[in-house]
C-alpha positions in Angstrom: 83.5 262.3 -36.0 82.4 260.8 -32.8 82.7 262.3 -29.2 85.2 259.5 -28.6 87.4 260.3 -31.7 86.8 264.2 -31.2 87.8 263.4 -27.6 91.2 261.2 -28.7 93.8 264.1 -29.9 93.1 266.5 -26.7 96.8 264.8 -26.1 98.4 265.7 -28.9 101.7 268.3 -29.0 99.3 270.8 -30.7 96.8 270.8 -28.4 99.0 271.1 -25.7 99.7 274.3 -27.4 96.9 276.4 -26.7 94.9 273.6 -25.2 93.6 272.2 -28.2 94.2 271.8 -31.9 91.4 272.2 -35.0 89.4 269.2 -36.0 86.8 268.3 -38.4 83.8 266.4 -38.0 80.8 265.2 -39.8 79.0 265.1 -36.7 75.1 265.6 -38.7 76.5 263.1 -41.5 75.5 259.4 -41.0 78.1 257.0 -39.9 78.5 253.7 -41.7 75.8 251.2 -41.1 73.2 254.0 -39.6 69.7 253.5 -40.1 69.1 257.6 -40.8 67.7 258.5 -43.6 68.6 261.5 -45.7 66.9 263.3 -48.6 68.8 265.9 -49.8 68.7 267.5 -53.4 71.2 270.2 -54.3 70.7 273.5 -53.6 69.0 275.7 -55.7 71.7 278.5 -55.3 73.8 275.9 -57.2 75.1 276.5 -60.8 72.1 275.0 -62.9 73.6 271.6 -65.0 74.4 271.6 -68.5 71.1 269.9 -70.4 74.2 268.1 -72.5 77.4 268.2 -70.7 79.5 266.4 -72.8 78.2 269.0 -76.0 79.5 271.8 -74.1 82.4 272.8 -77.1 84.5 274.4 -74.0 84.1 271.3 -71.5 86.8 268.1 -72.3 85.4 265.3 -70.0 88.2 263.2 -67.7 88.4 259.5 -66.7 84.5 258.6 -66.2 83.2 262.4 -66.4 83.6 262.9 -62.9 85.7 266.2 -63.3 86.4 268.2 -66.7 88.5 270.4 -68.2 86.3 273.8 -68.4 89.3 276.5 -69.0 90.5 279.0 -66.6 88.8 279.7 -63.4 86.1 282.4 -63.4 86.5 285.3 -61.0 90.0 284.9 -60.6 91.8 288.8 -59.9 94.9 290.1 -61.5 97.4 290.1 -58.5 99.1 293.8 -58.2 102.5 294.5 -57.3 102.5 296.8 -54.4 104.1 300.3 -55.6 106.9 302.2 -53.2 105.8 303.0 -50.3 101.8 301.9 -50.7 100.2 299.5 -47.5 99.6 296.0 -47.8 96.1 294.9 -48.1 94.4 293.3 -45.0 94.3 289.6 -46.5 91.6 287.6 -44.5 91.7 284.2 -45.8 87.9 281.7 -44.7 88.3 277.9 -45.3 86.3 274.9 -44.2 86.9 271.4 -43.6 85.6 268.7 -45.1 82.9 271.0 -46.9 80.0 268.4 -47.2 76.4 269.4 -48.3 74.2 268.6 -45.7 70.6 269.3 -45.0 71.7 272.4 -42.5 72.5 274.5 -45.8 75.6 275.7 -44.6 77.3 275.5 -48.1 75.0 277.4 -49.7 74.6 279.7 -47.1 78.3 280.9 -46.5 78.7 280.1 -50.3 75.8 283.0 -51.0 77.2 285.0 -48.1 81.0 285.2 -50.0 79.1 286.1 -53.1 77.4 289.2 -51.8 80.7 290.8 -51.2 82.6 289.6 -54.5 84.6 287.5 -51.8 86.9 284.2 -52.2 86.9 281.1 -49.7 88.7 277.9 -49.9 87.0 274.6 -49.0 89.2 271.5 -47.5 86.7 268.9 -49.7 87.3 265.4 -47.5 87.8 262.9 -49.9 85.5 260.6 -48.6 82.5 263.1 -49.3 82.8 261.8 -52.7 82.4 258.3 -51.8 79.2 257.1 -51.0 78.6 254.7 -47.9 78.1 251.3 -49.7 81.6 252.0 -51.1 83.6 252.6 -48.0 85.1 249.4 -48.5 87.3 251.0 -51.3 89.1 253.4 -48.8 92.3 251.7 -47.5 93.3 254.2 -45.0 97.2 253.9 -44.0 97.7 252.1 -40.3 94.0 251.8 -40.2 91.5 249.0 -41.3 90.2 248.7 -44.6 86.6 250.8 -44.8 87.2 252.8 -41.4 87.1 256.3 -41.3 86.7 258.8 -37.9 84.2 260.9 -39.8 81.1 259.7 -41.3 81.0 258.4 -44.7 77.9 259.8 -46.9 74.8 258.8 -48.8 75.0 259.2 -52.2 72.2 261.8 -52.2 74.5 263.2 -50.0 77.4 262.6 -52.2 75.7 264.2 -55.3 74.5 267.2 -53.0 77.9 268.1 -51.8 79.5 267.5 -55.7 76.9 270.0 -56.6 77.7 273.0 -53.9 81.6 271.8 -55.0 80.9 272.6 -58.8 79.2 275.9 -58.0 81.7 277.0 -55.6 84.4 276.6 -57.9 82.5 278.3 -60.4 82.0 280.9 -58.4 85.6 281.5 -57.9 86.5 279.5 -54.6 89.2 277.0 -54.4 89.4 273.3 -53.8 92.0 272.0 -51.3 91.8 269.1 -49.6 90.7 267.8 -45.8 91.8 264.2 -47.0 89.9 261.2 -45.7 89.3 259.4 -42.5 90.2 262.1 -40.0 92.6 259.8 -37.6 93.8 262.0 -34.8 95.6 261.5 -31.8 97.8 258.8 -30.8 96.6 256.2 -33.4 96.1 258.9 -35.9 98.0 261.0 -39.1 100.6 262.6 -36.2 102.3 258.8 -36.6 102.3 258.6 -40.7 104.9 258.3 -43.2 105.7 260.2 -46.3 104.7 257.3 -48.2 101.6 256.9 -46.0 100.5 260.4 -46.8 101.3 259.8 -50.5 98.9 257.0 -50.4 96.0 258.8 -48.4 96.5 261.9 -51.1 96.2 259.2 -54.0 92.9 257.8 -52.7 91.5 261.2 -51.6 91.9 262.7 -55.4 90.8 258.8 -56.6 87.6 259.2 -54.9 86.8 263.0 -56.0 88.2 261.8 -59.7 85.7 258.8 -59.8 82.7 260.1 -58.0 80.0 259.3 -60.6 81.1 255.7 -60.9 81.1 255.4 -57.1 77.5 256.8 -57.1 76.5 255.1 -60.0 75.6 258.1 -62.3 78.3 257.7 -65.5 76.4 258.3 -68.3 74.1 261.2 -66.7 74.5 264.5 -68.8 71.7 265.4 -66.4 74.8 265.9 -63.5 77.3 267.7 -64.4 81.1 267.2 -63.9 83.3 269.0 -61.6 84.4 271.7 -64.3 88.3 271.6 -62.9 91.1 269.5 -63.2 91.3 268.0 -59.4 95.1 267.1 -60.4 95.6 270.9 -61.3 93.4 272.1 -58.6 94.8 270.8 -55.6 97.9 272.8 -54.8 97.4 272.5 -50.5 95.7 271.1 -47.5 94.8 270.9 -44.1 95.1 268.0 -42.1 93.5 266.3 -39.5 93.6 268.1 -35.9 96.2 270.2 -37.5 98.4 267.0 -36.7 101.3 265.3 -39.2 102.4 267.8 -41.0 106.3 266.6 -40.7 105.4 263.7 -42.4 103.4 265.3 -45.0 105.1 267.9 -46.6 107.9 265.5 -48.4 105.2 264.4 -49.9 103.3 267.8 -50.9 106.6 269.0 -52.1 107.3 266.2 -54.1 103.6 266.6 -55.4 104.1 270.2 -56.5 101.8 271.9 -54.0 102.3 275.0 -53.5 100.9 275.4 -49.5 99.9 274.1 -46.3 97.4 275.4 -44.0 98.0 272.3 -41.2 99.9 274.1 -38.6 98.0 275.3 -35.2 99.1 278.4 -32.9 101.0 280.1 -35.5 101.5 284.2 -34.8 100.2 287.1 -37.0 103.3 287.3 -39.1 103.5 287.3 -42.8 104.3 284.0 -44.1 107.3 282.2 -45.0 108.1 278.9 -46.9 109.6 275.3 -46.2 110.5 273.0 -48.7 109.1 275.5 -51.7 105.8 275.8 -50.1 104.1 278.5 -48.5 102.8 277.9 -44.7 99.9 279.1 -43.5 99.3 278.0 -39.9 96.1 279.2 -37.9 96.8 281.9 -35.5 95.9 282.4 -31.9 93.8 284.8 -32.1 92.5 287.0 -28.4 89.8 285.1 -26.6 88.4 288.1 -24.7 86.2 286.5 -21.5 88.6 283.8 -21.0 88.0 282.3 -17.5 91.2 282.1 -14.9 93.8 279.5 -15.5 93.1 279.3 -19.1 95.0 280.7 -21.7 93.3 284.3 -23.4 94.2 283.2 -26.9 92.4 280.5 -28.7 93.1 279.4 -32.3 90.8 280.7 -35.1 88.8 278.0 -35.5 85.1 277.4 -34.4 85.5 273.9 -32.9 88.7 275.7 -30.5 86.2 278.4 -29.2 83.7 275.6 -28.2 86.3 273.8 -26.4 87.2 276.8 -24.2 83.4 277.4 -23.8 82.4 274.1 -22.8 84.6 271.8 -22.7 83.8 270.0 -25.9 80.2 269.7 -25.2 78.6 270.3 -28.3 75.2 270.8 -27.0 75.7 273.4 -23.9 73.3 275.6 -21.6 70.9 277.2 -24.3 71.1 280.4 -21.9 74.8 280.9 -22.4 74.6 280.7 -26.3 74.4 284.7 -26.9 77.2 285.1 -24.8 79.0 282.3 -26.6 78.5 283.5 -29.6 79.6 287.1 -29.1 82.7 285.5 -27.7 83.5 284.0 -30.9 82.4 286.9 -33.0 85.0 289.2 -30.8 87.7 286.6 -31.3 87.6 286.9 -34.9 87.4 290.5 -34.5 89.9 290.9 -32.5 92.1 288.9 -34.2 91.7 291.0 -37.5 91.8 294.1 -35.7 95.3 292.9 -34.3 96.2 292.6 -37.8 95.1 295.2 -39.6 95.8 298.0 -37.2 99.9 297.1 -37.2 101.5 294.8 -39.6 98.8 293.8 -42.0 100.0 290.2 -41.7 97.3 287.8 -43.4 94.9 286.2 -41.2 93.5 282.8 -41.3 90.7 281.6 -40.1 88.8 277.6 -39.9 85.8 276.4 -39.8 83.4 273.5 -40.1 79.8 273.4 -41.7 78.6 272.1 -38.5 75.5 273.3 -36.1 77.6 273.0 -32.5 75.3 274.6 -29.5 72.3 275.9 -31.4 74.5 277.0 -34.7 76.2 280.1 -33.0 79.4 279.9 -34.5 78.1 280.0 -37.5 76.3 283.2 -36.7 79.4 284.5 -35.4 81.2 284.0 -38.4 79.3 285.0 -40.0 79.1 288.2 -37.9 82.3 288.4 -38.2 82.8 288.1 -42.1 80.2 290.9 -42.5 81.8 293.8 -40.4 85.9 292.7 -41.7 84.1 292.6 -45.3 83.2 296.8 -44.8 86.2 297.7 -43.9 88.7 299.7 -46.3 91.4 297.8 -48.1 90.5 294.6 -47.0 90.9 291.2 -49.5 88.8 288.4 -48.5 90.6 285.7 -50.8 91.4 282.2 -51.1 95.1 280.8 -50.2 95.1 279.7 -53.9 94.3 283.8 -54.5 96.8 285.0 -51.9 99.9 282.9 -53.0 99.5 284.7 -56.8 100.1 288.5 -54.8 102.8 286.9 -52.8 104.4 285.6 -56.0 103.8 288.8 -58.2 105.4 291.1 -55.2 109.4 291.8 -55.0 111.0 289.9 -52.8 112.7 292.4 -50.7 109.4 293.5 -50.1 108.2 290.7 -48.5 111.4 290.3 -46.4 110.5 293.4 -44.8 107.2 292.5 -43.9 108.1 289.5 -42.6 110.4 291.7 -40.2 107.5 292.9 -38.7 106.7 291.6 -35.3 103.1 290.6 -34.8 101.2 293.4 -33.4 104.1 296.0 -34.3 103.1 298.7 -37.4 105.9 299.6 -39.6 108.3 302.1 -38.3 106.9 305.6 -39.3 104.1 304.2 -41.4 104.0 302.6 -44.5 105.0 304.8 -46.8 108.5 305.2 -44.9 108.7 301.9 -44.7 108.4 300.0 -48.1 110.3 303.2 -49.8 112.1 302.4 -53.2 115.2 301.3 -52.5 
């Protein structure tokens, strides 16, 4: 996304919020029409191609052989039901938006990094990341022009590279949601769409994942593999642009069959609840410790917030603030999970983007901060696919009474006391 663009939904009701609402940009991915160059070959910590896809006795191609039917997911866990009187696990939940492949490594890095600790993420694929550049035309995007798009649209190098890091991560046991397409925020943007508008921009979004290889020219190449999912079975949830329009899209979702959204900014550390048969899963504000006067100490989990409170929205700042920036970030995660864990063990959420904003310190610092929650004891780091199946296994009563739990407040004498049988 532009400056401009990233600039246009600092209006919105969410942002007004606590000052700003998530976003998503492609801000090291070529725009439309740019004269930047790219080579980029998928990374070698991805899941090595089939020498004869369409052989594979386990794989069923679909539509073009863009995506496949491969079986269950890998590395999925057994969901427990929790036993009388026996603490919830600390659920931390890491997801990214728009999840391309770019020549910063970031997918593979934070991809490796989940792996090392037998840990679960889910990625927010933008649709358009499956459509290269020279296609844009095909995108239709409701209220918009034909073609246009906030974010930039990709190579098809860029294309393949991020359908690569896509097919591993799923393999690896992450899920799939989706970021959608163009990234309209603000007041011309997805706050203003329709049900039907959103059913639209959902259809094109799995079109373009469905289709890839036609788009980038490669049907016909057992040499590149096929997503190995169902996208239509895959997809159960979403986050949306700027954490904006989520009245007008979960009709839709519901009527879909998803089973969650993740588009709803300043939510609090409580466990969540459902609207219209789908499980909500807002970002939380989180403590900003260090926030200067007049602003608010609570920021929402999300990289892009922390910059704005740090600079403004500049994402190239005074290189000699950048290790206090980043320990600010780090200690808002922290802080965020220790406000969890410590009391009512309410899930918590937390967004980011693949991006390299002020030297790459949030990165670092989620990284930072993924590390130490990842030691701690009884802590699940899961995707939201992951933590709906231990919602859905537990008893019901159960989870009323953790939803009675205030944010910050621990169960009234302990855990055991308070989910006793009966």
């Amino acid at each position: 996304m532009t400056g401009q663009s990233r600039r246009a939904f600092l209006g919105s009701a969410s942002a007004a919020l606590l000052g700003l609402a998530g976003c998503n940009a492609a801000v090291d991915s070529p725009r439309a029409g740019s004269s930047r160059t790219t080579t980029v070959t998928p990374s070698p910590t991805s899941a090595p191609p089939s020498p004869t896809g369409a052989e594979d006795p386990a794989l069923r191609l679909i539509g073009d052989g863009s995506t496949a039917d491969t079986g269950p997911q890998p590395h999925q866990p057994v969901p427990d039901r929790l036993e009388p009187g026996q603490p919830p696990p600390q659920f931390v939940v890491f997801s990214w938006d728009g999840a391309a492949n770019l020549e910063t490594g970031l997918f593979p890095r934070f991809r490796s990094l989940a792996a090392e600790y037998g840990a679960a993420m889910t990625f927010f694929l933008s649709g358009i990341y499956a459509l290269p550049a020279g296609n844009r035309m095909q995108y239709a995007p409701p209220q918009h022009p034909v073609g246009a798009s906030d974010i930039g649209f990709l190579s098809t190098a860029e294309v393949v590279a991020t359908m690569s890091e896509v097919r591993a991560a799923w393999l690896d046991g992450h899920e799939i949601g989706t970021h959608f397409n163009g990234h309209f925020c603000g007041a011309t943007g997805v706050g203003r769409w329709s049900p039907a508008d959103w059913a639209s921009e959902i259809e094109q979004a799995k079109r373009f994942v469905t289709t890839w290889k036609t788009n980038a020219g490669l049907v016909g190449r057992p040499d590149i593999p096929p997503l190995p999912f169902d996208y239509e079975r895959e997809l159960i949830g979403g986050r949306t642009p700027c954490l904006e329009g989520q009245e007008g899209l979960l009709p839709t979702a519901a009527a879909l069959g998803w089973k969650y959204d993740a588009s709803s900014p300043g939510g609090v550390q409580a466990w969540p609840s459902q609207r219209m048969g789908m499980w909500i899963f807002p970002l939380p504000a989180v403590p900003f410790v260090g926030a200067t006067n007049g602003k608010s100490k609570f920021a929402l989990a999300m990289d892009y917030n922390f910059l704005y409170k740090q600079t403004g929205g500049n994402l190239h700042g005074d290189p000699a603030m950048y290790p206090t920036w980043r320990a600010q970030a780090r200690d808002a995660y922290l802080a965020g999970f220790q406000q969890a864990y410590t009391t009512n063990r309410a899930p918590l959420f937390i967004g980011n983007h693949f991006e390299q904003w002020n030297g790459g310190i949030y990165m670092d610092a989620v990284e930072d901060a993924f590390r130490q929650i990842a030691e701690q004891p009884d802590v699940r780091l899961v995707s939201f696919r992951q933590l709906i199946a231990w919602l859905e296994a537990q008893d019901p009563a159960v989870l009323d009474r953790l939803r009675a739990l205030s944010p910050g407040t621990p169960p009234p004498g302990g855990w055991q006391t308070f989910l006793a049988a009966g």
